[in-house]
KELUM-526000 format. One line per 8 residues: number of its first residue (from 0); for each residue z, y, x of C-alpha. Coordinates in nm, 3 decimals. Layout:
N
NUM	Z/Y/X ~ ...
***
This chain:
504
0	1.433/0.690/-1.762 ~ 1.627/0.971/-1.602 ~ 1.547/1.284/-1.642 ~ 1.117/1.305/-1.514 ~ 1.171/1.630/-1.364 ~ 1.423/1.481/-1.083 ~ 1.209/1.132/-1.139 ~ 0.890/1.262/-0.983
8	1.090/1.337/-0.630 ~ 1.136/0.987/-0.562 ~ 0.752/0.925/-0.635 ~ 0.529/0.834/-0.289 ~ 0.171/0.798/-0.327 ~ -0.044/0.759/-0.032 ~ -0.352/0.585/0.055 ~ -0.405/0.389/0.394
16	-0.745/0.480/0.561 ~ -0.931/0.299/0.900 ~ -1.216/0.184/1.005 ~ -1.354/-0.164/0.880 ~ -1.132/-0.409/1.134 ~ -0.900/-0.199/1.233 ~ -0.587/-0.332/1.000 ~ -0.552/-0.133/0.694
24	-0.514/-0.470/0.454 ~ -0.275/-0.604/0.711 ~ -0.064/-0.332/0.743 ~ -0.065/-0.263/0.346 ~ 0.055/-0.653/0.312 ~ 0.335/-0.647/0.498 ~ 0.447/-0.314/0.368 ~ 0.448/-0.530/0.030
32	0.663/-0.820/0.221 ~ 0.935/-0.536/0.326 ~ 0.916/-0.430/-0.047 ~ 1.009/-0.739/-0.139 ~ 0.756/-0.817/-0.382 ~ 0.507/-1.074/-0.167 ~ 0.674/-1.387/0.012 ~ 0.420/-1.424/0.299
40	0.165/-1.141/0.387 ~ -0.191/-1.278/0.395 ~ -0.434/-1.184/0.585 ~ -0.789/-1.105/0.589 ~ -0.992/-1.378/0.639 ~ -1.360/-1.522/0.546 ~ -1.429/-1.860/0.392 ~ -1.145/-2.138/0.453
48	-0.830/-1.892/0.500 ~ -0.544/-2.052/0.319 ~ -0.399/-1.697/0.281 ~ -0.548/-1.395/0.113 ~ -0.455/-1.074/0.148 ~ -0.289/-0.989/-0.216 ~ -0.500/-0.621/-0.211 ~ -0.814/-0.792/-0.167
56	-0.808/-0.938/-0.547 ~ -1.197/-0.966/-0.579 ~ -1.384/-1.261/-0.540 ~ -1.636/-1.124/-0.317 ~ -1.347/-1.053/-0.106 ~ -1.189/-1.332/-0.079 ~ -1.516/-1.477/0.031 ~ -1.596/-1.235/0.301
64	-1.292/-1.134/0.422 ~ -1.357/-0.718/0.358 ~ -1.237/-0.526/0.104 ~ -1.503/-0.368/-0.093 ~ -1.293/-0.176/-0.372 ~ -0.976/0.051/-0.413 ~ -0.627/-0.151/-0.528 ~ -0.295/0.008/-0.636
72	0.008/-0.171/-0.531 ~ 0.299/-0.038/-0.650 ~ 0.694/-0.107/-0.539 ~ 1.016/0.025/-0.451 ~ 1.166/0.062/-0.092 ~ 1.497/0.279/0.023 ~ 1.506/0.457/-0.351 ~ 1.181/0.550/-0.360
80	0.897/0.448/-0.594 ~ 0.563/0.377/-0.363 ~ 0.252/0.395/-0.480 ~ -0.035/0.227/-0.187 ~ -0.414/0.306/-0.294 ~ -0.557/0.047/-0.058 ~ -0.897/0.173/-0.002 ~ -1.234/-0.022/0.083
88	-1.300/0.009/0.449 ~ -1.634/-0.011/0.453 ~ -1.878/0.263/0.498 ~ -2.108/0.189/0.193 ~ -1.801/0.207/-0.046 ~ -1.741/0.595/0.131 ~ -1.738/0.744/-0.261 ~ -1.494/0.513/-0.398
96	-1.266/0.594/-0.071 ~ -1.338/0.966/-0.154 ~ -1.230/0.972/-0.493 ~ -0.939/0.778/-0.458 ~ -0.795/1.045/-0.159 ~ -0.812/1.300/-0.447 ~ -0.522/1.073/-0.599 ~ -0.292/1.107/-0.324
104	-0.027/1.330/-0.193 ~ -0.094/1.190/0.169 ~ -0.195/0.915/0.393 ~ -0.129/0.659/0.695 ~ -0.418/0.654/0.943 ~ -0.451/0.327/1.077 ~ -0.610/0.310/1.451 ~ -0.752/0.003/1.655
112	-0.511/0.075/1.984 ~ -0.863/-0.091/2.229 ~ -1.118/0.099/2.021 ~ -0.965/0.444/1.963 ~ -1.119/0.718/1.696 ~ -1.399/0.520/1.543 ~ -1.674/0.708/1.293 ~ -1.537/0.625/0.935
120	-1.199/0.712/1.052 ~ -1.334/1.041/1.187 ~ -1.496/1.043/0.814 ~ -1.207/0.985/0.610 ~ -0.948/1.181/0.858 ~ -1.233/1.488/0.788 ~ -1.181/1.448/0.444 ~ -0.815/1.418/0.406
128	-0.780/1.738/0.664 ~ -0.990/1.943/0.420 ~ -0.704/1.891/0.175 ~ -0.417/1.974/0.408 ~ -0.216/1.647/0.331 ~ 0.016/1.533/0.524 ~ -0.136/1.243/0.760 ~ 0.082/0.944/0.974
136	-0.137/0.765/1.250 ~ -0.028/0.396/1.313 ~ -0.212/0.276/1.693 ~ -0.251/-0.083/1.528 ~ -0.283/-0.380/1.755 ~ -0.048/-0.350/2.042 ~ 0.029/-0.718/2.073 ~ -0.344/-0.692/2.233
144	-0.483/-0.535/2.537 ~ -0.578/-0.152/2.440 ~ -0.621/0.159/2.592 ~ -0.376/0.389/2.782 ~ -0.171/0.538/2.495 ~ -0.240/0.844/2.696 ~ -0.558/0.863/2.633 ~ -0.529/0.714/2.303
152	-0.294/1.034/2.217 ~ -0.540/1.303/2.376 ~ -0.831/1.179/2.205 ~ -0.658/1.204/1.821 ~ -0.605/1.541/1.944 ~ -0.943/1.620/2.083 ~ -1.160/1.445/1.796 ~ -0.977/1.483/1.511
160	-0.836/1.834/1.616 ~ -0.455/1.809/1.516 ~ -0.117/1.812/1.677 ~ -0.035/1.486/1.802 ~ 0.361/1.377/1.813 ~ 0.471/1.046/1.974 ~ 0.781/0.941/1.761 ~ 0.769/0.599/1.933
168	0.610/0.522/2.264 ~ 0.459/0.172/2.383 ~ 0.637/-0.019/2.643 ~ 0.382/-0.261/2.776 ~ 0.106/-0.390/2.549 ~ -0.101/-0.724/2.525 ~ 0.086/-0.991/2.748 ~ 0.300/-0.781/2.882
176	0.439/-0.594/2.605 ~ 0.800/-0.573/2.610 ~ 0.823/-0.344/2.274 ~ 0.834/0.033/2.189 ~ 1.084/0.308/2.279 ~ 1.241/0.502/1.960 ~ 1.185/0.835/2.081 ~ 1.369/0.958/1.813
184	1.700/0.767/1.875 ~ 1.666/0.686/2.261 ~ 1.649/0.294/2.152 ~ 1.418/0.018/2.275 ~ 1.305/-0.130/1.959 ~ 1.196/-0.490/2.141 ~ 0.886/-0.700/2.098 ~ 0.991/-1.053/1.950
192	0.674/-1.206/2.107 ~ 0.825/-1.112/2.488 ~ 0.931/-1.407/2.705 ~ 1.042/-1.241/2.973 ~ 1.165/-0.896/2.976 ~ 0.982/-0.662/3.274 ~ 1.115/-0.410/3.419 ~ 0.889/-0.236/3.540
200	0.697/-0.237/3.255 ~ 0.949/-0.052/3.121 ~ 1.034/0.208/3.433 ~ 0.652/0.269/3.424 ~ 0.702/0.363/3.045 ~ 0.979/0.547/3.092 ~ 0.840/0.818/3.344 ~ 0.554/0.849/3.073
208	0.817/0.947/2.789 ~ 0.954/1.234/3.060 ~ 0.608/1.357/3.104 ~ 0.599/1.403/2.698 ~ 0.935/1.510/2.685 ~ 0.830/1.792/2.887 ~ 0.489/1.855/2.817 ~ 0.458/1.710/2.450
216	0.417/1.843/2.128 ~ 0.772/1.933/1.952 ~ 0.828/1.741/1.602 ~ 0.767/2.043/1.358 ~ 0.823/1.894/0.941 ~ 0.653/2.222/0.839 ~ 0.363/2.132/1.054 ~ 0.301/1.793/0.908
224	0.347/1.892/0.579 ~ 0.064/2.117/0.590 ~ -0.149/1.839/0.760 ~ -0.123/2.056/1.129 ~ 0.041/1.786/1.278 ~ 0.063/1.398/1.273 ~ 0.352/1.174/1.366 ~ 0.246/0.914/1.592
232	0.345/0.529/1.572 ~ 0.246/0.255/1.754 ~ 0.295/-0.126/1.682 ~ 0.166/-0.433/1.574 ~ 0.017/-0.485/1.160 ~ -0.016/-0.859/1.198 ~ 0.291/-0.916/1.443 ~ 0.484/-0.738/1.180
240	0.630/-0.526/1.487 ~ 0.661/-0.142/1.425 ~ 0.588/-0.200/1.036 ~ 0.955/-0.158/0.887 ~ 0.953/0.187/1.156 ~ 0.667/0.315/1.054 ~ 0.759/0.269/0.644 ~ 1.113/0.399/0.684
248	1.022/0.708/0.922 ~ 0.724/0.784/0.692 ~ 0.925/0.791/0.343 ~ 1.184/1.027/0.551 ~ 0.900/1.330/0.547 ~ 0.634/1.196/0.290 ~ 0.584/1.457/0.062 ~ 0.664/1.399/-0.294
256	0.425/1.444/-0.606 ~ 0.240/1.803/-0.538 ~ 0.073/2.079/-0.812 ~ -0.324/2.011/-0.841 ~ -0.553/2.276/-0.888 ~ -0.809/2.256/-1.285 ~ -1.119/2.424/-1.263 ~ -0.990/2.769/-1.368
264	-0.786/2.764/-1.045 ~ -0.480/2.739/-1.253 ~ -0.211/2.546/-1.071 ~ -0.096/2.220/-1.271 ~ 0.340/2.179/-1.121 ~ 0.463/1.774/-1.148 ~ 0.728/1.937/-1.304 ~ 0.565/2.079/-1.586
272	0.628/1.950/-1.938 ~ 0.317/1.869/-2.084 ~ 0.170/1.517/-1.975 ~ -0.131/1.591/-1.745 ~ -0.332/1.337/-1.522 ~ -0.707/1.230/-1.416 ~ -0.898/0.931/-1.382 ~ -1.014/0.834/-1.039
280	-1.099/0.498/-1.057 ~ -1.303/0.255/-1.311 ~ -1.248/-0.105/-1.257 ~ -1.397/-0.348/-1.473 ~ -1.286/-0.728/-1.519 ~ -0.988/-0.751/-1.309 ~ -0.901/-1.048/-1.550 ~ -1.272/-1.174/-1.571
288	-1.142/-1.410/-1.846 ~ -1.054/-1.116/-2.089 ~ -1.375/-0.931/-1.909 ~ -1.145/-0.580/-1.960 ~ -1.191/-0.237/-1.816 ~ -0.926/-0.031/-1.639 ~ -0.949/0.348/-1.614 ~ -0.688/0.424/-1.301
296	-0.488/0.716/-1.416 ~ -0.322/0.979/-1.170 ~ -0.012/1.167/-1.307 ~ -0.043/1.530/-1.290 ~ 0.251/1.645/-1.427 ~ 0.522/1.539/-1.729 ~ 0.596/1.195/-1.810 ~ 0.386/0.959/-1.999
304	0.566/0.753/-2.243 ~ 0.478/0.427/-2.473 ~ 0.224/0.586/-2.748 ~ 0.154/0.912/-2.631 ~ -0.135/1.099/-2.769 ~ -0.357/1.306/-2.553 ~ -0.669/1.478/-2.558 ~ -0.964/1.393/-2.304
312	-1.136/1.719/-2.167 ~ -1.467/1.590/-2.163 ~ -1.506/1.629/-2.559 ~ -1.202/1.670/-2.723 ~ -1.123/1.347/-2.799 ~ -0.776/1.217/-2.889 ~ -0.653/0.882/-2.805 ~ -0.297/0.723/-2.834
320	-0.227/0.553/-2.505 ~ -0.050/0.208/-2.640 ~ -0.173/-0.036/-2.367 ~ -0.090/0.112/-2.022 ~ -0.024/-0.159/-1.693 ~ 0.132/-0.082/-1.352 ~ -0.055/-0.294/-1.058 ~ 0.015/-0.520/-0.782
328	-0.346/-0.570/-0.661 ~ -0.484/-0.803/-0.993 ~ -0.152/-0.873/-1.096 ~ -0.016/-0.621/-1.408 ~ 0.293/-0.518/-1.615 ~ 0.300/-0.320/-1.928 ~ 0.498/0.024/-1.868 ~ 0.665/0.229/-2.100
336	0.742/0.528/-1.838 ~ 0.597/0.703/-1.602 ~ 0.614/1.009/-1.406 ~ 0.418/1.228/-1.170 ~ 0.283/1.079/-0.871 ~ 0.267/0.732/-1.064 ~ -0.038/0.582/-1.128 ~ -0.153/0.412/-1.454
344	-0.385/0.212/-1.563 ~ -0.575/0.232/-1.890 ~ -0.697/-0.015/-2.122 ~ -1.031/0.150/-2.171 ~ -1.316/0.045/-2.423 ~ -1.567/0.302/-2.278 ~ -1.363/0.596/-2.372 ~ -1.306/0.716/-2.034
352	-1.544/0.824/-1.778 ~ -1.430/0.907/-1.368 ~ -1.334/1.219/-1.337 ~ -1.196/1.298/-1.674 ~ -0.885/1.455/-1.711 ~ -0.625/1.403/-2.023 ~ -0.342/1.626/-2.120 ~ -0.169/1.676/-2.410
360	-0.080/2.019/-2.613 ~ -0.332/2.202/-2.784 ~ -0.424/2.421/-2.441 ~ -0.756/2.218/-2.233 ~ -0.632/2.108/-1.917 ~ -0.921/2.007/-1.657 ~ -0.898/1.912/-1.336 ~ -1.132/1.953/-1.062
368	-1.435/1.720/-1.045 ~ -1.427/1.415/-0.835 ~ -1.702/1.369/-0.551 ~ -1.995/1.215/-0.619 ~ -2.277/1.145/-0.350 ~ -2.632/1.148/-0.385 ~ -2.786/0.791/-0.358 ~ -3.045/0.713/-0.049
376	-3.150/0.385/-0.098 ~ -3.306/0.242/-0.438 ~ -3.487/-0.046/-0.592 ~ -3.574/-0.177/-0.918 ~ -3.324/-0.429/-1.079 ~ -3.479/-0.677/-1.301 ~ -3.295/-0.983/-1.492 ~ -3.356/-1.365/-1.401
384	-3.350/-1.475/-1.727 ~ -3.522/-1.256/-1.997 ~ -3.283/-1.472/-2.285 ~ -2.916/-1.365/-2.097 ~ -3.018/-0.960/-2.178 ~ -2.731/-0.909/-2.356 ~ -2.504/-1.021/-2.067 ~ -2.708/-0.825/-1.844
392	-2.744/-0.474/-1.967 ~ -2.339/-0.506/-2.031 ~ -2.324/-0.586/-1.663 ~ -2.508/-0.271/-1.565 ~ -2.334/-0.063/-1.786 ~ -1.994/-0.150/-1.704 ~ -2.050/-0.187/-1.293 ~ -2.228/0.180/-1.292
400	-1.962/0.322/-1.458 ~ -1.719/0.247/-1.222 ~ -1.952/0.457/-0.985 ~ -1.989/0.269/-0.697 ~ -2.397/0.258/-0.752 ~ -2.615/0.488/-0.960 ~ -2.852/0.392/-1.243 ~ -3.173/0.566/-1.318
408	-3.395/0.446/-1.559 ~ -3.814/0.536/-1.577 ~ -3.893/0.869/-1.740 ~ -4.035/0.673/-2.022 ~ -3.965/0.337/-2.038 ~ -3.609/0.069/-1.999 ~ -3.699/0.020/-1.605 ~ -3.380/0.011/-1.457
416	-3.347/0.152/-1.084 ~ -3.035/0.111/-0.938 ~ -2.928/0.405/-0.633 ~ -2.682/0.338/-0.367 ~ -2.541/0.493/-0.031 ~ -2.540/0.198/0.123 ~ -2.698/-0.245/0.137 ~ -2.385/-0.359/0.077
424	-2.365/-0.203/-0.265 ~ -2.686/-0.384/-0.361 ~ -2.551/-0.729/-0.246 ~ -2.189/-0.697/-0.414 ~ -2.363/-0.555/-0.767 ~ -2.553/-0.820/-0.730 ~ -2.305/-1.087/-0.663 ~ -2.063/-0.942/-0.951
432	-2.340/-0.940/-1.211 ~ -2.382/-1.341/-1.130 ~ -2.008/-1.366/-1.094 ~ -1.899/-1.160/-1.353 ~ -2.139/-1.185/-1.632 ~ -2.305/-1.469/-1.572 ~ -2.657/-1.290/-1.548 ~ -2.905/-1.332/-1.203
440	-3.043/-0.995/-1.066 ~ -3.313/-0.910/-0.859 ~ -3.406/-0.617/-0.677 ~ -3.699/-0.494/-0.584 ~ -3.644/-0.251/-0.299 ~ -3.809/0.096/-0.296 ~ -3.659/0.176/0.035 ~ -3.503/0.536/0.094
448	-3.562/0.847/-0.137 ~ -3.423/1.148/-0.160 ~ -3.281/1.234/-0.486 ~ -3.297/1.562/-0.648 ~ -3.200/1.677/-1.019 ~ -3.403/1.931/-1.194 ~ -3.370/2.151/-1.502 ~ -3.514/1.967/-1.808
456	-3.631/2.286/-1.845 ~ -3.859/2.287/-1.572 ~ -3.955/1.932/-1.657 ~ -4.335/1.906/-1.603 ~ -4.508/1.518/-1.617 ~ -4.736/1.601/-1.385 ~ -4.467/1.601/-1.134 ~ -4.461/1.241/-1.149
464	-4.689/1.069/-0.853 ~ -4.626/0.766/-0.618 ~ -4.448/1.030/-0.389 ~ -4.230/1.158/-0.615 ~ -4.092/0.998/-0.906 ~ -3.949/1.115/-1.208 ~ -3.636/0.926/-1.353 ~ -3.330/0.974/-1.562
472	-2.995/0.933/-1.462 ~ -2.741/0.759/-1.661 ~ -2.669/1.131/-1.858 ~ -2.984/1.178/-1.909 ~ -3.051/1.466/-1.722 ~ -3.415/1.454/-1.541 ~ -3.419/1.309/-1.151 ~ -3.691/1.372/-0.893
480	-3.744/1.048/-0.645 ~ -3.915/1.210/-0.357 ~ -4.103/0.973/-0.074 ~ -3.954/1.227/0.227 ~ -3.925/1.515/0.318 ~ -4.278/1.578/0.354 ~ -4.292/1.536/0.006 ~ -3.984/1.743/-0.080
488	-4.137/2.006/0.102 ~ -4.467/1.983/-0.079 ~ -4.294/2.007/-0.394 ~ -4.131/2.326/-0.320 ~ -4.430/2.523/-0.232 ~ -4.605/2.392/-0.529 ~ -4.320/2.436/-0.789 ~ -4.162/2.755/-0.621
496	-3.962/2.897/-0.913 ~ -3.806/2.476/-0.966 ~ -3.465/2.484/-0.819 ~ -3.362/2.148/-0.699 ~ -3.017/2.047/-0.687 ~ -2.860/1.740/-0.515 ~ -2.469/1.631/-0.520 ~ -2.256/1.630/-0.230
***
């Protein structure tokens, strides 16, 4: 390992948000066939697909053709060491997505070129903006009909609110598409798909890059790098046209590894020499045969190294780090370096929870918290078989702690309520508790609540009725259950000096 303080300036790590469909998994595939380190790129398909996409590593995904959880793939391209955190898509799995964008230093938008801005990509872009990362926007899907890329342009602007700068500009799309122009280089990068080149397709095109020449936003690096302006691509994910441009022109001004802020607003540098980083991810039984646990490790600053010891914030606990994996999707290799801006996954035995930050030295290092949203839907989660209970209070412990669901358990009592943003959540807990641990769950829906913690303090039983019910969360700490807001309401005129918190 060379010196880590020149190391961490070849690091990448970015994440790759859309919405559901619009060709995140795609696009991260073939980055990994340019990286050399898949043969074919799969691509996302249901039931009967001879190909898989190689981020999509869970079973559940495989069968439905969505990706439900984060991945980290990890290669090198043009000198640099990339880190991908392929994200889930889908709107239910919003907190996983969430947490993971606190792991990265920026991010490639991907956009459906017929659909435009859709709502989780407003979502996600929302969220990234608030950090001032850098952000690329891909226009996936050219090979198909789509919108003017006119329009296209002026509504990134519009409904997402940044500066918008072409650095390639379609020529054609769907049947007719002839390729893209490299505004950059005054190229034609051409579509391999095109039969017959058209030429006025391409005059048509051509009077539309004079109209941004002169009335276009100016490519400004200091802009970008502040998240004030994206570069804009356009091309094809599953044509593989536009891919290699978009990778190469994005590792040109992709930031590398930045400082992250602790609690005490104290500014962590990569470059600093004591070994910092936080866990944003909990993944259990990515090798269901050895039924492990992975805590997903961001590097703060310093360089991790084959038996470090560090200290977890939480409670002081120290821990020698012998067992530590690098990732291509399910795939693993034991690493005895790393740097800032690489992430690293932990063998964990319950140690670690998300959210909890490691350093070493003797002074506490803690990072900010993670997000965490407050559940809406609920029901009660009840085992199959009463003789598997072993397998099936492992299975709840180990899926909740990964934190894509909530558990809650009866004030007094072992009921087990289970909260969630979203249906989905319910149906893929539910499927990984049969697949996973071999143990049959069923719910009992209690339809929408809304969730607010209390005080134990303030903790009164008689606060418990059909409208509003009290619980525990997984810490412990008191819960209130209310039917809606009617009974929120009532609650607070009756318990006026209660205050009621809820997450975010």
């Amino acid at each position: 390992m060379t010196n880590f303080k020149e190391e961490f300036k070849n690091r990448v790590t970015f994440a790759i948000i859309s919405h559901p469909d619009a060709g995140k998994t795609t696009l991260t595939e073939h980055f990994l066939l340019h990286g050399g380190v898949i043969r074919q790129a799969g691509t996302v398909k249901g039931r009967g697909s001879s190909r898989l996409a190689s981020s999509d590593w869970m079973a559940i995904e495989k069968q439905r053709g969505i990706s439900v959880t984060s991945s980290v793939l990890q290669f090198n391209y043009g000198g640099k060491r990339i880190n991908i955190l392929d994200t889930p898509g889908h709107e239910d799995f919003s907190e996983d997505t969430y947490r993971t964008l606190m792991a990265v230093d920026s991010a490639i938008m991907v956009i459906d070129s017929a659909k435009g801005i859709e709502p989780q990509t407003k979502k996600l872009f929302q969220i990234v903006s608030k950090r001032h990362i850098p952000i690329f926007t891909f226009f996936n899907k050219l090979d198909r009909d789509g919108r003017p890329p006119f329009d296209l342009v002026d509504e990134l602007e519009k409904t997402l609110g940044i500066e918008a700068c072409p650095i390639n500009w379609p020529v054609g799309s769907g049947q007719i598409l002839q390729g893209v122009y490299d505004l950059q280089n005054d190229r034609l990068v051409k579509y391999a798909g095109t039969k017959d080149f058209d030429q006025s397709v391409f005059d048509e095109s051509m009077e539309e890059i004079e109209l941004l020449k002169d009335a276009g936003n100016h490519f400004d690096e200091e802009k970008i790098k502040s998240g004030k302006q994206t570069p804009v691509f356009f091309g094809s994910a599953l044509a593989d046209f536009g891919v290699v441009e978009l990778l190469e022109d994005y590792l040109k001004y992709a930031p590398a590894p930045s400082a992250k802020q602790t609690v005490n607003e104290e500014k962590i540098e990569p470059q600093d020499d004591r070994f910092t980083g936080f866990v944003f991810k909990i993944q259990a039984n990515m090798n269901p045969n050895h039924r492990d646990r992975i805590a997903f490790v961001r590097i703060v600053s310093g360089q991790f190294s084959h038996g470090i010891e560090v200290t977890l914030a939480s409670n002081g606990k120290k821990i020698k780090l012998n067992n530590v994996t690098q990732f291509l999707a399910d795939e693993r290799e034991q690493v005895q370096n790393a740097v800032a801006g690489d992430i690293i996954g932990l063998y964990d035995t319950g140690n670690f929870q998300v959210g909890e930050s490691i350093y070493t030295g003797k002074k506490r290092v803690e990072f900010e918290p993670l997000p965490t949203f407050t559940p809406e839907l609920f029901s009660r989660v009840v085992a199959k078989d009463v003789m598997k209970q072993k397998s099936y209070h492992k299975g709840i412990n180990q899926l909740v702690q990964e934190g894509t669901v909530q558990l809650f358990q009866s004030f007094h009592g072992q009921e087990y309520i289970i909260g969630a943003v979203g249906q989905l959540q319910f149906e893929v807990f539910q499927f990984r508790m049969a697949n996973e641990y071999n143990s049959q769950v069923v719910f009992e829906p209690m339809g929408k609540k809304i969730a607010r913690w209390l005080d134990p303090n303030d903790v009164d039983e008689s606060m418990n009725t059909s409208r509003s019910i009290l619980v525990r969360d997984r810490f412990g700490d008191p819960v209130i259950l209310f039917e809606n807001q009617f009974s929120l309401n009532w609650f607070k005129d009756k318990y006026p000096k209660v205050a009621l918190q809820r997450k975010m």
